[in-house]
C-alpha positions as CSV (number, residue, x, y, z in Angstrom):
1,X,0.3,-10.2,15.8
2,X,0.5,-7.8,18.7
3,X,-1.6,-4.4,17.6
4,X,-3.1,-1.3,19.4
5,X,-7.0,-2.3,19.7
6,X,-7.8,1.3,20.2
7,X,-7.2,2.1,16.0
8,X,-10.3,0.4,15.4
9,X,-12.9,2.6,15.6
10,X,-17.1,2.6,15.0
11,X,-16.7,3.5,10.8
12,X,-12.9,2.8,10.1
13,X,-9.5,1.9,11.2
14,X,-7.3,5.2,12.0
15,X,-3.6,5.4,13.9
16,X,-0.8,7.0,13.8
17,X,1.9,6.0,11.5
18,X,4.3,4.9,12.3
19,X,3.1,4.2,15.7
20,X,0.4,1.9,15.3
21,X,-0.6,2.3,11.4
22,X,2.4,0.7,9.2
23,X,2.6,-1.7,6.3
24,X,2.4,-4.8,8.2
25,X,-0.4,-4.2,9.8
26,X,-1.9,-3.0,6.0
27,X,-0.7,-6.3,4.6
28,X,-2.9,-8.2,7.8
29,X,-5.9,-6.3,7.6
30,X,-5.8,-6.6,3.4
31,X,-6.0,-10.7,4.2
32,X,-8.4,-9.8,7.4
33,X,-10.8,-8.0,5.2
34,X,-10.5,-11.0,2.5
35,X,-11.0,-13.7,5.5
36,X,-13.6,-12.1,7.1
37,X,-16.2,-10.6,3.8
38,X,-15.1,-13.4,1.7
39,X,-15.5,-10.9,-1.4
40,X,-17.0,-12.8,-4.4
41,X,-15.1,-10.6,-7.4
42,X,-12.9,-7.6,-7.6
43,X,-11.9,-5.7,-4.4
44,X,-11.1,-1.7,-5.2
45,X,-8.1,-0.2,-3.5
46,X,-7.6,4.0,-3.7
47,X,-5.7,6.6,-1.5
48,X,-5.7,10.0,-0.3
49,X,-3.0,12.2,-0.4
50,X,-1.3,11.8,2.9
51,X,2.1,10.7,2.6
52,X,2.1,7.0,3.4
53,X,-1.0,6.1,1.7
54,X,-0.2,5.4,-1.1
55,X,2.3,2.9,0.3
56,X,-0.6,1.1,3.4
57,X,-2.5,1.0,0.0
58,X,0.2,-1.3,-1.7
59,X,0.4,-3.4,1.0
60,X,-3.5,-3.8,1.5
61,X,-3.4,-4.8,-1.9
62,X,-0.4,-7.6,-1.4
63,X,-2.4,-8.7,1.4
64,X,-6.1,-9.5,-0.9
65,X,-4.0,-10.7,-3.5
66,X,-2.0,-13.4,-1.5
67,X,-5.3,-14.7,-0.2
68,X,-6.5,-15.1,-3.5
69,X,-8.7,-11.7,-4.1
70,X,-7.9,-10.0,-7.7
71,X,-7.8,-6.4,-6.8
72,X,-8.5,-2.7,-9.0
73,X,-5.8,-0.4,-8.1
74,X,-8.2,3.1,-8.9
75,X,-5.1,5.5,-7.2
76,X,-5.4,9.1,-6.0
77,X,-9.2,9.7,-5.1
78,X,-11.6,10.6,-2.9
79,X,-13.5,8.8,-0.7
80,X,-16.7,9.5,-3.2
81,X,-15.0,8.5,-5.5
82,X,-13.6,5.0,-3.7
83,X,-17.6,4.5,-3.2
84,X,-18.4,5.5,-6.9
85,X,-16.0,3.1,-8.5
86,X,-17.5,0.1,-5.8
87,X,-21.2,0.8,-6.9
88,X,-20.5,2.2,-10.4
89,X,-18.8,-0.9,-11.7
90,X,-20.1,-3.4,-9.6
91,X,-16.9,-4.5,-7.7
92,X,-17.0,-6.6,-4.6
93,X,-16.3,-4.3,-2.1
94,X,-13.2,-1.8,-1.2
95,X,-10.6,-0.8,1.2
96,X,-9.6,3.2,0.8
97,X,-6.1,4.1,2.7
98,X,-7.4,7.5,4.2
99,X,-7.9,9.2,7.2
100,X,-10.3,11.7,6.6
101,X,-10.3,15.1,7.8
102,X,-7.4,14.3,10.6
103,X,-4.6,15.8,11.1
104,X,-1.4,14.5,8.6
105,X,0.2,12.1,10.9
106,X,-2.5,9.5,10.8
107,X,-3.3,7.4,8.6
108,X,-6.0,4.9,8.4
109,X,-8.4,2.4,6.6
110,X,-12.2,2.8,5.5
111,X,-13.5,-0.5,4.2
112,X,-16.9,-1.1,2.5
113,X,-18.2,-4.6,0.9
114,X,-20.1,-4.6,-2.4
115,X,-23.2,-2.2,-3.0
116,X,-21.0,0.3,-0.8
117,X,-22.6,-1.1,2.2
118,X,-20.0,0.2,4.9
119,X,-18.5,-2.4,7.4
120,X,-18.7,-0.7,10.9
121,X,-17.3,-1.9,14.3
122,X,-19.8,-4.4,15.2
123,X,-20.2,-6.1,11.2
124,X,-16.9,-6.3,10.3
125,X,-14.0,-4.1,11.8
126,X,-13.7,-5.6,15.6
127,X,-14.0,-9.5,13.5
128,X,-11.2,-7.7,11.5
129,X,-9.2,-7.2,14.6
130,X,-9.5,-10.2,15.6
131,X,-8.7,-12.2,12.7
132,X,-5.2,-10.2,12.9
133,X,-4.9,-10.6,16.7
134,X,-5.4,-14.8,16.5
135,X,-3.5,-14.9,13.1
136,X,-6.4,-16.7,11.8
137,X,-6.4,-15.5,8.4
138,X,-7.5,-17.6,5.5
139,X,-5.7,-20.1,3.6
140,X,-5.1,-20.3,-0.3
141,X,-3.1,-21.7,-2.9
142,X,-4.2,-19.5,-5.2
143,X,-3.0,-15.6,-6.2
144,X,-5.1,-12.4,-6.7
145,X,-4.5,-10.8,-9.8
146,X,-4.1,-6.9,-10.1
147,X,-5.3,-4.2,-12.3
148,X,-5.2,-0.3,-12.2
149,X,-8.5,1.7,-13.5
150,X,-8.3,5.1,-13.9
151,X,-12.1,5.9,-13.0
152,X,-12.0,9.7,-13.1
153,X,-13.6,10.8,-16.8
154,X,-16.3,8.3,-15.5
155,X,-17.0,10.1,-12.0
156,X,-17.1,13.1,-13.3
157,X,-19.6,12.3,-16.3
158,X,-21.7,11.0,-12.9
159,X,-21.4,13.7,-11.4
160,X,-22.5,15.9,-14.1
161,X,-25.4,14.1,-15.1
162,X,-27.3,15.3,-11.9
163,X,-27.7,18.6,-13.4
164,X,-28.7,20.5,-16.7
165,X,-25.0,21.8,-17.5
166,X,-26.7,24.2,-20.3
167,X,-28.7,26.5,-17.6
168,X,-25.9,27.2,-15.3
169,X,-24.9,30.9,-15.2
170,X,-21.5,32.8,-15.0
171,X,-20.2,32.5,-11.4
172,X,-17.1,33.4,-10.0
173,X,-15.9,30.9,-7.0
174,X,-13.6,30.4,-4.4
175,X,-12.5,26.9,-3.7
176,X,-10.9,25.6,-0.3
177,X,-10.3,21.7,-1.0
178,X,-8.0,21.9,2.6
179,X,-4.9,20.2,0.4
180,X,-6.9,17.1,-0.2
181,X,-8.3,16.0,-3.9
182,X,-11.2,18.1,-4.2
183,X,-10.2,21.1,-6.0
184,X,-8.6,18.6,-8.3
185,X,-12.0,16.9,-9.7
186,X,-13.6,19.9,-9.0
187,X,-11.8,22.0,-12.1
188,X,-12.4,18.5,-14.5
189,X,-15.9,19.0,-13.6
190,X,-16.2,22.2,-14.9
191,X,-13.9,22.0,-17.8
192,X,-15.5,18.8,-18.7
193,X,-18.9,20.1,-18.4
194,X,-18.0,23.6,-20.1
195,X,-19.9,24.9,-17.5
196,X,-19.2,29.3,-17.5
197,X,-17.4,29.3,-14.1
198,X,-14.6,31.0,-12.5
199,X,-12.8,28.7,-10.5
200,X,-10.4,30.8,-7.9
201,X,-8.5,29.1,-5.4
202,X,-6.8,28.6,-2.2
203,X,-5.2,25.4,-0.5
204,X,-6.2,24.0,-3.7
205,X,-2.8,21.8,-4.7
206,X,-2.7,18.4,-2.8
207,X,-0.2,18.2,-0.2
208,X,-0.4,15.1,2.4
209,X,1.6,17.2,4.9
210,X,-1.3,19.6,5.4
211,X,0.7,22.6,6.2
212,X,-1.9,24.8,7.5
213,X,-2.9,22.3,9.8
214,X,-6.1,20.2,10.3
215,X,-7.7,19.6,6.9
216,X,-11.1,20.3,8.8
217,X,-13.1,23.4,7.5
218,X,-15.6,22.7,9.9
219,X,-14.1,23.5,13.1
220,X,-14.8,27.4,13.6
221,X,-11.0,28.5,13.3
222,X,-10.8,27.3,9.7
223,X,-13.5,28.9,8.4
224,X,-12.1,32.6,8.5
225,X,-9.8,31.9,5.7
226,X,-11.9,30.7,3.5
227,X,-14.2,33.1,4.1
228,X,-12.2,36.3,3.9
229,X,-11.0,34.7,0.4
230,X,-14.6,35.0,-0.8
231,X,-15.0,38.4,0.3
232,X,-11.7,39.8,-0.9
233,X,-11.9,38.4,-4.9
234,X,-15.7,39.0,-5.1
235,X,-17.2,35.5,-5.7
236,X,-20.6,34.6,-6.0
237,X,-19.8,31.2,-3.6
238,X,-17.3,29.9,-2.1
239,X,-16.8,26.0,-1.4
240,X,-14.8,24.2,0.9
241,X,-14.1,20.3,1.4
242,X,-12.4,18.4,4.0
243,X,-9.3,16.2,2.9
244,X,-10.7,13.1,1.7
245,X,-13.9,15.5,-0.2
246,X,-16.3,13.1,1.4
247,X,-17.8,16.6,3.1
248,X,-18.7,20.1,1.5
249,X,-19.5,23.7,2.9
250,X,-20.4,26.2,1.3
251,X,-19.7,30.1,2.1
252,X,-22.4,32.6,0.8
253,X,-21.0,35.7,-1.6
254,X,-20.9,38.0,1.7
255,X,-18.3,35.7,3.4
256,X,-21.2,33.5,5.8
257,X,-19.7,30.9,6.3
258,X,-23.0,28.6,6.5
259,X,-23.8,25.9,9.2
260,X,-24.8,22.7,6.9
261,X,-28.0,22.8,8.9
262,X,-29.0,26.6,6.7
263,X,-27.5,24.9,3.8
264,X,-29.1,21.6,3.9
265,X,-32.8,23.9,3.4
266,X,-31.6,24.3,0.0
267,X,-30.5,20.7,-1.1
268,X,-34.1,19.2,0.6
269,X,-35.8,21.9,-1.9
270,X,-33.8,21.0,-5.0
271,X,-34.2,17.2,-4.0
272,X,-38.2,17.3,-3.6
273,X,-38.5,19.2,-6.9
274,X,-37.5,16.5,-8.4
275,X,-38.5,13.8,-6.9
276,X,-41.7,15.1,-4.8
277,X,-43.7,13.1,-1.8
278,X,-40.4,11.2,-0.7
279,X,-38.6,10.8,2.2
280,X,-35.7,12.3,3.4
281,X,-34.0,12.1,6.6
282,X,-32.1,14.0,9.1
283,X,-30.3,13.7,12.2
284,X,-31.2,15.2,15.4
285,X,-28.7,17.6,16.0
286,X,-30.7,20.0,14.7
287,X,-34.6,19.7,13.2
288,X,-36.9,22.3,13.2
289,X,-35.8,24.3,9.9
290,X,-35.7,20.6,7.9
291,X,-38.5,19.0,9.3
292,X,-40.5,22.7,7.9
293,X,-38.3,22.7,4.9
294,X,-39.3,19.3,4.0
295,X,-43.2,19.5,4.5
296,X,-43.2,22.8,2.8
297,X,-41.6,20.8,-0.4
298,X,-44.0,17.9,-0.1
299,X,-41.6,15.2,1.3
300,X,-41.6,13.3,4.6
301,X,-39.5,14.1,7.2
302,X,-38.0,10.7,9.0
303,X,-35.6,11.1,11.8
304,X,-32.3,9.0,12.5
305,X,-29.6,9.0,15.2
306,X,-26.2,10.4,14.4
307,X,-23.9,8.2,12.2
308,X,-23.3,7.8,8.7
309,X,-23.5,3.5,9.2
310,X,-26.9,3.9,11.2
311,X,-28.0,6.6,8.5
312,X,-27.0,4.2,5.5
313,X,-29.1,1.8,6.8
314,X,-31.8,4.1,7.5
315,X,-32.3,5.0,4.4
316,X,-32.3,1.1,2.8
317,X,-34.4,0.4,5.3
318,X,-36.9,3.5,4.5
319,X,-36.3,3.3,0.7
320,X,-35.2,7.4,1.3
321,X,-34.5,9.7,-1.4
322,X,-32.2,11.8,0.6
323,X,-30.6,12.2,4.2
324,X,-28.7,15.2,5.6
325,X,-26.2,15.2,8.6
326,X,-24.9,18.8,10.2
327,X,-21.5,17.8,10.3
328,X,-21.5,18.2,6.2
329,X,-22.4,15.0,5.0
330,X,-25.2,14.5,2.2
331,X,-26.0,10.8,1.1
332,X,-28.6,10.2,-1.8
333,X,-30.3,7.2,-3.0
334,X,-29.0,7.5,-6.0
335,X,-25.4,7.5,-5.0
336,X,-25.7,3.9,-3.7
337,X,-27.1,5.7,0.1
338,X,-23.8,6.7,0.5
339,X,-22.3,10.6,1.1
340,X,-20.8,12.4,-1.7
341,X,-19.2,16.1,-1.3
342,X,-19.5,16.9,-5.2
343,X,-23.2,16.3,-5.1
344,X,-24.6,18.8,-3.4
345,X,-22.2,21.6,-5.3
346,X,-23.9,20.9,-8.8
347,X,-27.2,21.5,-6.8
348,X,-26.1,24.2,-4.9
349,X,-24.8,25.9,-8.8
350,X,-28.3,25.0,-10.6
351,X,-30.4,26.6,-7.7
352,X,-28.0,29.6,-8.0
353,X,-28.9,29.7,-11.8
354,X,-32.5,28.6,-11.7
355,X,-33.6,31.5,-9.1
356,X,-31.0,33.6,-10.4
357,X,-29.9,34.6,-6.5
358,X,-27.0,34.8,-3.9
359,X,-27.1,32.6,-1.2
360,X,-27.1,35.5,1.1
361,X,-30.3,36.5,0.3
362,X,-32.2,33.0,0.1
363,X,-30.6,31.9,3.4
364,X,-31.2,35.1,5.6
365,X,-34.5,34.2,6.5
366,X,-33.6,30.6,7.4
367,X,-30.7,32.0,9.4
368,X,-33.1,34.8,11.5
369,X,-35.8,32.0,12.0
370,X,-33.6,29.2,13.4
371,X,-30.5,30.2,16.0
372,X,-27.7,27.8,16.7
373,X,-25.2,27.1,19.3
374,X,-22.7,25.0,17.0
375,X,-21.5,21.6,18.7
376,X,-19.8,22.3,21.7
377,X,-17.9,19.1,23.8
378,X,-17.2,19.2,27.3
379,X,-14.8,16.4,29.0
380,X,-16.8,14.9,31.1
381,X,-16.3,11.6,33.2
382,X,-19.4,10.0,33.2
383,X,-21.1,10.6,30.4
384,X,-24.5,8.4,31.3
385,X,-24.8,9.6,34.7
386,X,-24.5,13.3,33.5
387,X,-27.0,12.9,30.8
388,X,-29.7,10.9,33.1
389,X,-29.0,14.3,35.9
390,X,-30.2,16.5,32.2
391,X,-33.2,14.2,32.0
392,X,-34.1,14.9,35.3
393,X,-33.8,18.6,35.2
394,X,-35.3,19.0,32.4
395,X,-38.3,17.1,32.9
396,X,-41.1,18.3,32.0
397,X,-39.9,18.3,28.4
398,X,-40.6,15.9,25.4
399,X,-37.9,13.8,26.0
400,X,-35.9,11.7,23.4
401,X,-32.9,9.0,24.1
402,X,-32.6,7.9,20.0
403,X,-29.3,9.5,20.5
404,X,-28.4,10.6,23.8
405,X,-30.8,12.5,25.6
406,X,-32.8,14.8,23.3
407,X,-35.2,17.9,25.0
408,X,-37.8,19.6,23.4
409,X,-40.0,22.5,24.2
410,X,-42.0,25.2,22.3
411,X,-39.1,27.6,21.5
412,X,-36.1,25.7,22.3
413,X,-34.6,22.7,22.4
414,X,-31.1,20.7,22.7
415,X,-29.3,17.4,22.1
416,X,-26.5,15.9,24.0
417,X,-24.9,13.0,23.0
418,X,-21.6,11.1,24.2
419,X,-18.5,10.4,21.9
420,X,-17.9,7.0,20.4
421,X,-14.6,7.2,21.0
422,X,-13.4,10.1,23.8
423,X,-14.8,11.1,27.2
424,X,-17.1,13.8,25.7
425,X,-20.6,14.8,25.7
426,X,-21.4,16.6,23.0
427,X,-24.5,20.0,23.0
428,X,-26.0,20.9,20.3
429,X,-28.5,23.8,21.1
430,X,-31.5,25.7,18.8
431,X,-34.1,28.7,19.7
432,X,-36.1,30.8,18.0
433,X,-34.2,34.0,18.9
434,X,-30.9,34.5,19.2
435,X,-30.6,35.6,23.1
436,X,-32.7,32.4,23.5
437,X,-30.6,29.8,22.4
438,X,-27.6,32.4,24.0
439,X,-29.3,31.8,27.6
440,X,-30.0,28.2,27.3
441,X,-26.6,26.9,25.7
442,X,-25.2,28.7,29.1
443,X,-27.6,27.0,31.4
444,X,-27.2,23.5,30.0
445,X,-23.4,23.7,29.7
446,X,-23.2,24.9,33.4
447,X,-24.9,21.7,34.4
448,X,-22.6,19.8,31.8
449,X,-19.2,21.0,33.3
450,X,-20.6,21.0,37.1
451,X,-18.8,18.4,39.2
């Protein structure tokens, strides 16, 4: 079968339909996936709400079952949800039809086996591609069964067992689920869990064709609505997820909208309280406040390169309670190591209620301690030889390559890293004041974008 190589990427499988995502290629990768993990039981299939999903999910399905897999239909969800129904009920592994935060015409795959442990290019996806390229899929006289399970009054009971529903205050909050499922689950969790909150919303009805764009709230330009919302109906909080939900951000009651890295402060507390001494990890985009935020608790601060495969295994590997990423995504032991966006907003609610505060107030000082460039990428040609030329420049530094090339000094330091997948280096910049960080995230991007 002729395909484009290029779909499969480091942590999924993401086209363009109908370009090079359709249903036959869904039906092949359904009996790749089945060839190549060999799944023991049940295989889960779910979808987002983009347009075709629902039918690539179909024919994923038509492809486990006619190599002999019996499948669990679990429909519309999220992609904590897809990972909640593999780990919850024990199945043998998954296949979601999403494609995350991107923008409506793709469409794509994200494939886990059992215990939610994700495949990624090197253990699983490029043997996928292969198996489809050489038509080497496996042989069977025997048909799959299928099943629907409607998994949601289960997910949610999950979801509010992480907090004590009876101590959670009035609050009034925005919600920006971007279109996606989100806002959906979100109002069962509260109605389920009678829990005194004013849900407002905005972009909260799912619609695959994403008509405000890019179902991303992180990029900077979808972040003023949001938080203008906030500010204009008076809410304590306002929350907003990407498309699939699999990432949350969370805007304080003056309309900050709050880097993850501010936020994250917060979740390490609430984690630690619980569960003191233990270890939680972070990437290094961005240390200094959660390396102090997590000694100040009592846990143990363990550093992992950028990824959410490398970070899953991270954190089996370390036995960690918690890990945090500054693009949004929070994993947790006790969520099978894998992210979930509806997590951290039940945590984010009972520290609100506990300390009876505003997030602008707790998160001020973190925010006037620890200044931030953002992520900033540059086009660049050759990635290695421009980081090695950074190296060199800068020395005299404490130098790290766990990702990239990481410098350190006394009052500032800075990460750049290449894309997996484009011609990009990526900077991620902090200081200890605000001019600082201003005059450095200049001077390293000059050398960046110099020829």
């Amino acid at each position: 079968m002729q395909i484009d190589s290029s779909i499969f990427k480091a942590y999924d499988i993401r086209g363009i339909y109908p370009t090079n995502i359709n249903e036959e290629l869904a039906y092949a990768i359904g009996r790749a996936y089945a060839t190549f993990v060999k799944p023991k039981g049940e295989v889960v299939v779910g979808h987002d709400v983009r347009l075709q999903s629902e039918n690539l999910k179909n024919k994923v399905a038509e492809g486990l079952i006619d190599s002999g897999v019996d499948v669990v239909d679990i429909g519309l969800i999220s992609t904590d949800m897809y990972y909640f129904a593999v780990g919850n009920y024990k199945f043998s592994g998954g296949i979601q039809s999403s494609a995350s935060h991107n923008p409506p015409e793709y469409h794509g795959f994200k494939m886990i086996r059992e215990n939610v442990i994700p495949l990624t290019f090197e253990d699983g996806i490029s043997q996928i591609r292969n198996i489809i390229e050489n038509n080497n899929f496996v042989n069977t006289q025997t048909r799959g069964k299928i099943r629907k399970l409607n998994i949601e009054d289960d997910y949610v009971k999950y979801i509010l067992s992480w907090i004590d529903t009876s101590k959670i205050r009035s609050l009034k909050i925005a919600i920006n689920p971007n279109f996606g499922y989100a806002g959906e689950i979100f109002r069962k969790i509260v109605a389920d869990g009678k829990l005194p909150i004013e849900i407002v919303g905005i972009n909260d009805k799912p619609d695959g064709t994403f008509p405000k764009g890019r179902p991303d709230p992180f990029i900077p330009e979808n972040r003023t609505e949001i938080s203008e919302f906030v500010k204009s109906v008076k809410a304590n909080l306002g929350i907003a997820w990407d498309a699939d939900a699999d990432r949350v951000f969370f805007i304080a009651d003056d309309g900050t909208f709050l880097e993850p890295y501010y936020l994250n402060t917060i979740l390490i507390k609430q984690m630690l309280k619980k569960f003191p001494g233990e270890k939680i990890i972070y990437d290094p985009r961005y240390t200094w406040g959660l390396i102090d935020a997590i000694r100040e608790n009592g846990g143990q601060p363990v550093i992992c390169r950028v990824g959410h495969s490398y970070i899953k295994e991270k954190m089996r590997e370390e036995n960690a309670l918690y890990a945090t990423e500054s693009s949004g995504h929070t994993y947790f032991r006790d969520f099978w190591y894998a992210d979930n966006g509806m997590i951290p907003v039940m945590q984010v609610l009972e520290f609100l209620s506990e300390n009876k505060v505003e997030l602008s107030e707790v998160l001020k000082p973190v925010m006037s301690k620890y200044f931030i460039s953002g992520e900033i990428n540059s086009e660049v040609k050759d990635k290695e030889a421009k980081m090695e030329e950074i190296a060199q420049k800068y020395s005299d530094a404490q130098i790290s390559r766990l990702d990239g090339v990481g410098i350190e000094y006394s009052d500032y330091r800075f990460v750049v890293r290449p894309s997996n997948t484009e011609p990009l280096l990526r900077l991620t910049l902090e200081a200890k004041s605000k001019e600082l960080m201003e005059r450095k995230r200049d001077e390293v991007l000059a050398i960046i974008r110099s020829s």
